[in-house]
C-alpha positions as CSV (number, residue, x, y, z in Angstrom):
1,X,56.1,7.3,75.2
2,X,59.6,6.5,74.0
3,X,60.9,8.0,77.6
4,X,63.6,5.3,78.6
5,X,62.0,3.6,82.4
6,X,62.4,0.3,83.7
7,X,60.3,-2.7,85.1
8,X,60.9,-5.5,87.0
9,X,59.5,-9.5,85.6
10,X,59.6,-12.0,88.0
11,X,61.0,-15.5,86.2
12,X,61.2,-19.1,87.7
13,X,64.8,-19.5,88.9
14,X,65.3,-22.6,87.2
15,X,64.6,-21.0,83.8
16,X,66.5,-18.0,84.3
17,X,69.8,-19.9,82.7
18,X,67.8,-20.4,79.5
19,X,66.9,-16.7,79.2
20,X,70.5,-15.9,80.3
21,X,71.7,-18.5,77.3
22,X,74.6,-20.1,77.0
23,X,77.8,-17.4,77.3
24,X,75.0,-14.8,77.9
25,X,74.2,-15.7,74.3
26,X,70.5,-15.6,74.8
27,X,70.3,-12.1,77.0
28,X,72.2,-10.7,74.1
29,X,70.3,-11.7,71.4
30,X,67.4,-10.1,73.4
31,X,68.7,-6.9,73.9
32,X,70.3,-6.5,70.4
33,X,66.8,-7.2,69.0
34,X,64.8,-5.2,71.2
35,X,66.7,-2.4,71.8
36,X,66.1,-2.9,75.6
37,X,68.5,-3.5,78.2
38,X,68.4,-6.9,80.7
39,X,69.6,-7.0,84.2
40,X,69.7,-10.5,86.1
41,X,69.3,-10.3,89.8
42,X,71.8,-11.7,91.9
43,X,70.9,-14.9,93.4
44,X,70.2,-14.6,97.3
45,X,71.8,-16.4,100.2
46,X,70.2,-19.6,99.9
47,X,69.6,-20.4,96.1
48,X,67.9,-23.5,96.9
49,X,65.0,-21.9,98.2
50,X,65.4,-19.1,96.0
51,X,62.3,-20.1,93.3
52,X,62.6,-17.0,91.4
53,X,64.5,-14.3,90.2
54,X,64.3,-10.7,89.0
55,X,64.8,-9.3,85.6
56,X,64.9,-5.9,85.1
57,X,64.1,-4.6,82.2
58,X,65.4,-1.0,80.7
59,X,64.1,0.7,77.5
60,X,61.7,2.8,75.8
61,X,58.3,1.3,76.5
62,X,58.2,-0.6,73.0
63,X,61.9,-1.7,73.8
64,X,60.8,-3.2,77.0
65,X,57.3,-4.6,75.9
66,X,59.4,-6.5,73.3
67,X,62.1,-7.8,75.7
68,X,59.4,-9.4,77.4
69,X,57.6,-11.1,74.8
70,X,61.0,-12.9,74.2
71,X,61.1,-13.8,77.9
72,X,58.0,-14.9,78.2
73,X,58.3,-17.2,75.3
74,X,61.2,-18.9,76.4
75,X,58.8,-19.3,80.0
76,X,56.2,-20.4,77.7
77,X,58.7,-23.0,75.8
78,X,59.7,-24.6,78.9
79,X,56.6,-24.4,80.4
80,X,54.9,-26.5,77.7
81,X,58.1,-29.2,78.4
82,X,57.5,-29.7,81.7
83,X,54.0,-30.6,81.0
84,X,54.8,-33.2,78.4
85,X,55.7,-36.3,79.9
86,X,54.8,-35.5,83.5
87,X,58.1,-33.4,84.1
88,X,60.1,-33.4,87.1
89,X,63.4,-32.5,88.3
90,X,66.4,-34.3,90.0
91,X,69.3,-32.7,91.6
92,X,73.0,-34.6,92.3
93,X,76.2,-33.3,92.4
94,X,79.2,-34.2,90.1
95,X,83.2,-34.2,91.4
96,X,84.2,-30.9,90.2
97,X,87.3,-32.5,87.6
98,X,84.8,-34.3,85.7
99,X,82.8,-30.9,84.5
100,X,84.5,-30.2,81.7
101,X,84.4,-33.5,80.6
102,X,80.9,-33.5,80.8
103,X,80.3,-30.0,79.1
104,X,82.8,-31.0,76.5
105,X,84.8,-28.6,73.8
106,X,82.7,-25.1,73.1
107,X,79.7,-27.4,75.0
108,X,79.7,-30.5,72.5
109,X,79.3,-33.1,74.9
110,X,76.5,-31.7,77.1
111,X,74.4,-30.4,74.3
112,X,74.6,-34.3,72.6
113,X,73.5,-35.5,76.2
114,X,70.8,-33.1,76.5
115,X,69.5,-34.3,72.4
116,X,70.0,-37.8,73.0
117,X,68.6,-37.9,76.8
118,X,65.6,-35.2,75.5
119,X,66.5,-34.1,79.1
120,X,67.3,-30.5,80.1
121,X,70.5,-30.1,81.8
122,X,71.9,-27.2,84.1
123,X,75.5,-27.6,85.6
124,X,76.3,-24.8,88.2
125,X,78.6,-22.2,87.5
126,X,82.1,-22.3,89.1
127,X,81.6,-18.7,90.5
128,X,78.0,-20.1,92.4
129,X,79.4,-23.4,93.7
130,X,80.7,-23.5,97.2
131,X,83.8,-24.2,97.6
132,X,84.7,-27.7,97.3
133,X,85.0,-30.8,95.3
134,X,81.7,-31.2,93.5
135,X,79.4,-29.2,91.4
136,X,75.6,-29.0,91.6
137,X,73.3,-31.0,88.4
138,X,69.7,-30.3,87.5
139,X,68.0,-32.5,85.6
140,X,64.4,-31.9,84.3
141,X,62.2,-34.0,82.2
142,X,60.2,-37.2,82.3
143,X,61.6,-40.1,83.9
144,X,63.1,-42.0,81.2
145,X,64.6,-38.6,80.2
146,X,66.3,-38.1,83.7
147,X,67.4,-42.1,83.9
148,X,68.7,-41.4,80.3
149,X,70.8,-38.1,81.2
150,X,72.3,-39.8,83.8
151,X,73.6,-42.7,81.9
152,X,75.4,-40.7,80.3
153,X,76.3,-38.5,82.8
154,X,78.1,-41.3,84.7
155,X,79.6,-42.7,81.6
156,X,81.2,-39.2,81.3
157,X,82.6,-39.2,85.1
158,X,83.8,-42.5,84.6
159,X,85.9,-41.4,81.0
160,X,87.6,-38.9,83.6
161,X,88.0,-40.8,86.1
162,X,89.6,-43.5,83.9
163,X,91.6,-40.6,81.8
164,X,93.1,-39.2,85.2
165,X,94.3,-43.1,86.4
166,X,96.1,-44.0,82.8
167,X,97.7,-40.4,83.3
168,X,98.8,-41.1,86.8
169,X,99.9,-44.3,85.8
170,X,101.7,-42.8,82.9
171,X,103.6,-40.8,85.1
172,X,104.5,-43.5,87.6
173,X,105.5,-45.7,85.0
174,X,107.8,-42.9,83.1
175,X,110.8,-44.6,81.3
176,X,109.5,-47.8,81.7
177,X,107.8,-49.9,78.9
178,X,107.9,-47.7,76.2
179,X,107.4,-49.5,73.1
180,X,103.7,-50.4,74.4
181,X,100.8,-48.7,73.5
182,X,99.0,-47.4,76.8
183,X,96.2,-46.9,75.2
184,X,94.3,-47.2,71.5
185,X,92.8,-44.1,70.7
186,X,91.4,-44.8,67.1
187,X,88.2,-46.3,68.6
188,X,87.8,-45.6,72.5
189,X,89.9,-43.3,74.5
190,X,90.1,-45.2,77.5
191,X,90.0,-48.6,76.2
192,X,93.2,-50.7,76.9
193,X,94.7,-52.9,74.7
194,X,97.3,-55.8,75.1
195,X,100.6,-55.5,73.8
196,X,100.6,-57.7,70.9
197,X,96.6,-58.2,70.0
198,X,95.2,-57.6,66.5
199,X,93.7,-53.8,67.4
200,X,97.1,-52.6,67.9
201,X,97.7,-51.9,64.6
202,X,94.2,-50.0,64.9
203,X,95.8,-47.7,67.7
204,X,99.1,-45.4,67.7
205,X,101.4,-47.8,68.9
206,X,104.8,-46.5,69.2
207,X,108.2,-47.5,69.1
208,X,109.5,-51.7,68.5
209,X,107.2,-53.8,68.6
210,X,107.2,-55.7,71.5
211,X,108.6,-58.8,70.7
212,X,111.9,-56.1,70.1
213,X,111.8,-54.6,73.4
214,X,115.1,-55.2,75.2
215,X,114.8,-57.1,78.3
């Protein structure tokens, strides 16, 4: 019948983020197609243990018999990625500063890391992390996927970390020096270069050069 009910699909709580999509894009695609609408249970008290999570589904019976076909495939999907490669997961936790780094502008930077690594990647939201310093990191795939994500991973904490000690050091240093370059952006952001070298005329240097700085 086309009487509008519900029903409730039980989904692994590590691929609920992939049915939700990224900005909810996913869930909305879903319910724009189908017709049906999606509701995501809450996670519980203790998410770590929590293995899976609710989604209710609301709709005419075709609506919701179509809502979770799409699910289901997207199970399916990452079913069928865990198995190649002997799949497994590894959890760490990043310093909260260095997230956006790591996601990069509209999500640039994580979704090159997740092609280049082959890994999947889930970052905790802000709203879900406890309060504190550091933010929660899945990794799933093989190993050499995993070992691969990280690498870059770190390389990306260590680009903030370095981009937050030339700022502090900017700031220390205001007035002082300002005809050298403090950094070359035209190849590597956080790459310093001496005052003076061949590259400089490869960065933005600004100001006399500094043979004309005044003593």
């Amino acid at each position: 019948s086309g009487e509008a009910m519900q029903e409730a699909v039980d989904v692994k709580a590590d691929v609920v983020s992939m049915v939700i999509g990224k900005g909810g894009s996913m869930i909305k695609h879903i319910q724009q197609t189908t017709g049906a609408s999606i509701y995501v249970e809450q996670m519980g008290d203790d998410p770590h243990r929590q293995k899976t999570r609710k989604l209710v589904i609301k709709g005419s019976e075709g609506a919701r018999e179509a809502a979770k076909a799409l699910v289901m495939e997207i199970v399916d999907r990452h079913a069928q990625a865990q198995q190649s490669g002997e799949s497994e997961q590894e959890v760490f936790t990043v310093p909260s500063r260095a997230v956006s780094a790591i996601i990069g502008r509209a999500g640039s930077t994580i979704q090159s890391i997740k092609a280049s690594s082959g890994a999947m990647i889930v970052i905790e939201n802000r709203e879900m992390a406890a309060e504190g310093s550091e933010r929660e990191v899945k990794v799933r795939g093989n190993k050499e996927q995993i070992a691969a994500a990280r690498r870059l991973i770190d390389a990306k904490i260590a680009e903030s970390a370095a981009a937050e000690l030339e700022y502090a050091a900017q700031r220390e240093s205001s007035g002082m020096g300002r005809g050298r370059p403090k950094q070359q952006r035209g190849k590597n952001m956080f790459e310093r270069v001496d005052a003076g070298s061949d590259e400089m005329k490869e960065g933005e240097a600004s100001g006399a050069p500094p043979s004309l700085i005044p003593e």
